[in-house]
N, C-alpha and C positions, 0 to 999 in steps of 0.2 A: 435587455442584457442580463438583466437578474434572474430571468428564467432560461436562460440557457445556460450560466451559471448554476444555477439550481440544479440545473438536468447534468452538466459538467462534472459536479459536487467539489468546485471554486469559488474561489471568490469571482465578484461581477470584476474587479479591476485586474484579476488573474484572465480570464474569460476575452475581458479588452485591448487586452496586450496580445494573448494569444492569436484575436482575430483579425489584428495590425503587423502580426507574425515578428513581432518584439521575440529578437536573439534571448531579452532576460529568460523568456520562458524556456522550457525543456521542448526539445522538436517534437519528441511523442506526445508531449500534452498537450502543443499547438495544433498536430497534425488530428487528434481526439477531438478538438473543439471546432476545430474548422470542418469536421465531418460532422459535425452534430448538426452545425450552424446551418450545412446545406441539406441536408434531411428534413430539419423543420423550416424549411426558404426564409432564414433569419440572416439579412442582413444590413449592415451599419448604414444607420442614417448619416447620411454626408454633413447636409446641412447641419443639422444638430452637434456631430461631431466639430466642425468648423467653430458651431458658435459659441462652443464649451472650451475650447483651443484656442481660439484669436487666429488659427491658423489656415489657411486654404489649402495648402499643399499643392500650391502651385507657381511656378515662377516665369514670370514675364519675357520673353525672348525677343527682343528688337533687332531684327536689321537695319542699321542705322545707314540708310544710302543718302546720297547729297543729291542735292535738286538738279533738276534735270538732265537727269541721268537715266542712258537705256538699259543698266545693268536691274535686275529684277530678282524676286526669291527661285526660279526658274534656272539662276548661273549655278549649273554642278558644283562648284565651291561651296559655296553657300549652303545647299542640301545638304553636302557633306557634314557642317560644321553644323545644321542643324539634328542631325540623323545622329549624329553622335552626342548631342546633348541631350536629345531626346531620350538616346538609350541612359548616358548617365544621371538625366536626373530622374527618371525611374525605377532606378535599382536603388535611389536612396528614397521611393516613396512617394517622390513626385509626380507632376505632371506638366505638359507644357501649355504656354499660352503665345502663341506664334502671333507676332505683328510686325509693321513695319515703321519707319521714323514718321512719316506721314500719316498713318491713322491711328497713332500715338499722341500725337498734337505733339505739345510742346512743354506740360509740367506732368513727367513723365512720374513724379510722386503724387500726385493727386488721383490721375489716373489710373495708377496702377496698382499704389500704397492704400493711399488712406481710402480709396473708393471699395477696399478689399475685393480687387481681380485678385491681385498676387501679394503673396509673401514677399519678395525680390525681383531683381531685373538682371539678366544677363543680356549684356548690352554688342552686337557680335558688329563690329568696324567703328573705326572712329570719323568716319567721312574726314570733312574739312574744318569742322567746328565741335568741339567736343561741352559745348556752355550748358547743353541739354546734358547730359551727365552728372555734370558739374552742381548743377541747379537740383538735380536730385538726390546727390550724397549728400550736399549739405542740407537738405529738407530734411535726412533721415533717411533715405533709402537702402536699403542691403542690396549692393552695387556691382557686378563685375564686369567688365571691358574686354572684348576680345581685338587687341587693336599692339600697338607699338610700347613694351613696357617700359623703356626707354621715358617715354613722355613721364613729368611731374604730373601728380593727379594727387587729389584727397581721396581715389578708391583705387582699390586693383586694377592691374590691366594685367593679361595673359596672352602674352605671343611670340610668333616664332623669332629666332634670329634673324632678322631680317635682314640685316647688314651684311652679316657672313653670306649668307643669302645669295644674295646682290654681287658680292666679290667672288664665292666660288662660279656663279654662273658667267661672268665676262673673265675669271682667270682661265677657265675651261676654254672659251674658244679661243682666247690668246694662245692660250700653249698649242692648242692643235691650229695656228697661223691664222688667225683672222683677227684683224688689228683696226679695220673700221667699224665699229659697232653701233648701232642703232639702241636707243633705248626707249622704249614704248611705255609710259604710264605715267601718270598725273602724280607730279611731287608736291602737287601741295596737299596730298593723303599722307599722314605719320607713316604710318607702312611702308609706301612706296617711295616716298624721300627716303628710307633709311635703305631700302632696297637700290635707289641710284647712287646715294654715296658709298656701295659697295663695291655699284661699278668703276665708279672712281676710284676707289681704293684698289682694285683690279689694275689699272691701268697708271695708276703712281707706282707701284708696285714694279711692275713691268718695263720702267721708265717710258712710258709714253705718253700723249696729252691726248685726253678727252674732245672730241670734239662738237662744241654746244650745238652746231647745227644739226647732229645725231641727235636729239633728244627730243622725243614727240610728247607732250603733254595731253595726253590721249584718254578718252572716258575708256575705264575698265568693260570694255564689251567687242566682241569679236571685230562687228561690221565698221568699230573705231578702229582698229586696229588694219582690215581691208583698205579702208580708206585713206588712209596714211599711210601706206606703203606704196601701193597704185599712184598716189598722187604727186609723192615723194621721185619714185623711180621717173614718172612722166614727167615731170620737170629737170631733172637730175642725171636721167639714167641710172644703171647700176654702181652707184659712186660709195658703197659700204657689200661689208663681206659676212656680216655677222649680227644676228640680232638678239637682244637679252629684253627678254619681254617679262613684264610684272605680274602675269600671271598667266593659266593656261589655255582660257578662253582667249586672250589676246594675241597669244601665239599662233592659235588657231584660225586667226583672223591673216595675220601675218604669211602663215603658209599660205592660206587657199588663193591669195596674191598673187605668192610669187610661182605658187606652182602652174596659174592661169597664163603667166607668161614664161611658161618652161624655161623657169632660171630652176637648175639644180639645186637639190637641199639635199648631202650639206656641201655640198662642190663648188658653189661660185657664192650661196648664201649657209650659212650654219646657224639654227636657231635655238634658244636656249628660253625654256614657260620658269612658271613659279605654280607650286600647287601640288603638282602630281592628281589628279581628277583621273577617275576612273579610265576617260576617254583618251587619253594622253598614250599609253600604249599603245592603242589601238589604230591612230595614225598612221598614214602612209605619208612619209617615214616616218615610225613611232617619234613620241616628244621626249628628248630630253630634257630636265624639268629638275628645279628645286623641290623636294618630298617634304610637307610639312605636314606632321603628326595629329591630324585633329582630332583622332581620340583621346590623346596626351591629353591636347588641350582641355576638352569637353572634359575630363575627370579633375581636372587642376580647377576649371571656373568654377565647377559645382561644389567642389571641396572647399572654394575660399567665401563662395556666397554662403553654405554653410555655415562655416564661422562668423559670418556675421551675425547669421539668425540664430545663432544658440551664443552671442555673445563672445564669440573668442578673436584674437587678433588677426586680420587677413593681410598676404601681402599679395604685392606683384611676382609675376615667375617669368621665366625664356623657357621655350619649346623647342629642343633640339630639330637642326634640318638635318637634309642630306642630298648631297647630288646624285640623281640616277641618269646615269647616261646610254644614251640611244642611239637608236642612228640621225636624226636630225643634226647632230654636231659630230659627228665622226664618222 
C-alpha cells in the first residue's frame, strides 16, 4: 500500500480509501489510483484487510423454512428476495453468505457472529417459531427479519402489508361475485395469519361470514396446493367460486387443478396469488396476484442491519403492496 501511495504521491490511507472507492476521495484521484493499482497487478489483501477491520464484509442470508416442509431456495419468491439483497448489499460493499435454517444449526450467533463468517444476518421468513432469532439478537447479533412487522421482536422485522394484502385480494373477488372463497396457506406462519385475517376482514366488510371449512392449512408449495383442491372438489364437488391463495406458487398449484378438470377460471372458479413472481403473468390465464415490493424491501433490511453495525438506532418498517389484476379473477 505504501508504494502505490508513493507511486500515487498520497498518503498510504489516501491510496486505501481510494481503492475501497470511499466517496471521501475526489473520483479523479480514485479513478488515478485504481489505474495505477491495476498496471502494477496491486491488489488488496482481503484477509489482512478483515483482520485490521474486525470486519468481513459480509452478511449472513438465512432462509428460515419450517421442518418439513417441500418449499426449497428453488421457490421463485425466494430468488427474488434473495437476488435483490444480493444486489443491495453489494452496492453498499458487501457480499453475500446464502444458507438455509437447517445448515445454520440452531445458535445462529456463534455460527455466524463470533466464528467471523459474517458481520450480520438477514433473517428472510419467520417460519412458525421465531426463538432462533431471538436467541441471537440478544447474544449480540446485528439482526433483520424479513417476516410480519406487526410481531413484537427485540430486532427489526421488514414487510409487506400483509393484512391489507389478504383484504384487497378476497374484496376483489367479492365485488366481481364470488362469495365462497377458499383460502390456501398455513396460519400458523406470521405472514400468512395476517394475510387470512385480511380475508376476513374482506368478508366482514361485505357483511358476509367466512366459512371455516374453506380454509386449507396447506405447506407453502404448488403440489400442496394441487392436492387440496383435487381432493377438496372430489369429496365436495365444486362447492366454492373463488380462491385467495398465500402466495404465487400456490396459486399455481391451485389452477393446474382445476384447469385438469375443465372448471373455467375465472368463470365458475376466480383465483387471486400473493407475490407477483415473474411467472405470474405468464399464466394461462395470467395470475392476478398481491405485488409485493422486494426490492423496497431488500434496500430497507440492508439499510437497518447497517445501523446496527455502525452503531445507529434500527427499526421495523411496512412494504407497500398493490393489486395487479389479470384475467384469473375477471
Amino acid at each position: 500500500m505504501s508504494d502505490l501511495a508513493k507511486l500515487a504521491g498520497v498518503s498510504t490511507s489516501t491510496a486505501s480509501r481510494a481503492l475501497n472507492n470511499n466517496p471521501v476521495i475526489k473520483l479523479a484521484t480514485r479513478e488515478r489510483i485504481q489505474a495505477l493499482a491495476k498496471e502494477h497487478n496491486f491488489s488488496i489483501n482481503a484477509a489482512a484487510s478483515r483482520l485490521r477491520t474486525q470486519r468481513t464484509n459480509v452478511v449472513a442470508v438465512i432462509l428460515n423454512l419450517i421442518e418439513h416442509t417441500e418449499q426449497s431456495i428453488n421457490d421463485p419468491f425466494l430468488l427474488k428476495v434473495v437476488g435483490d439483497l444480493n444486489q443491495a448489499l453489494n452496492d453498499k460493499g458487501y457480499e453475500l453468505l446464502l444458507s438455509n435454517s437447517f445448515m445454520a444449526k440452531d445458535d445462529w450467533y456463534n455460527y455466524f457472529i463470533n466464528s467471523r463468517r459474517a458481520d450480520g444476518i438477514i433473517v428472510v421468513g419467520q417460519a412458525k417459531s421465531e426463538q432462533k432469532a431471538i436467541d441471537a439478537a440478544k447474544a449480540g447479533a446485528p439482526l433483520v427479519v424479513w417476516g410480519d412487522s406487526n410481531t413484537q421482536s427485540n430486532y427489526p422485522i421488514i414487510g409487506s402489508n400483509n393484512r391489507l394484502g389478504g383484504k384487497l385480494a378476497a374484496q376483489h373477488l367479492i365485488e366481481n361475485g364470488h362469495t365462497r372463497l377458499v383460502f390456501l396457506g398455513d396460519t400458523g406462519h406470521a405472514e400468512m395469519n395476517e394475510r387470512y385475517q385480511g380475508y376476513l376482514d374482506a368478508h366482514k366488510a361485505a357483511g358476509l361470514t367466512a366459512d371455516p371449512t374453506l380454509v386449507f392449512p396447506i405447506d407453502l408449495t404448488s403440489q400442496a396446493a394441487y392436492n387440496a383442491v383435487n381432493e377438496t372438489i372430489l369429496k365436495r364437488g365444486l362447492h366454492f367460486d373463488g380462491i385467495v391463495s398465500c402466495s404465487d406458487m400456490v396459486a399455481l398449484g391451485a389452477l393446474k387443478a382445476l384447469k385438469e378438470r375443465y372448471i373455467s377460471i375465472p368463470g365458475e372458479v376466480a383465483i387471486v396469488g400473493f407475490d407477483d413472481i415473474a411467472m405470474a403473468e405468464l399464466l394461462h390465464p395470467a395470475l392476478t396476484t398481491i405485488r409485493q415490493n422486494t426490492r423496497d424491501a431488500a434496500n430497507k433490511m440492508v439499510e437497518q442491519l447497517l445501523n446496527q453495525l455502525n452503531g445507529e438506532p434500527a427499526f421495523s418498517d411496512v412494504i407497500d403492496i398493490e393489486l395487479v389484476v389479470r384475467k384469473s379473477s375477471v
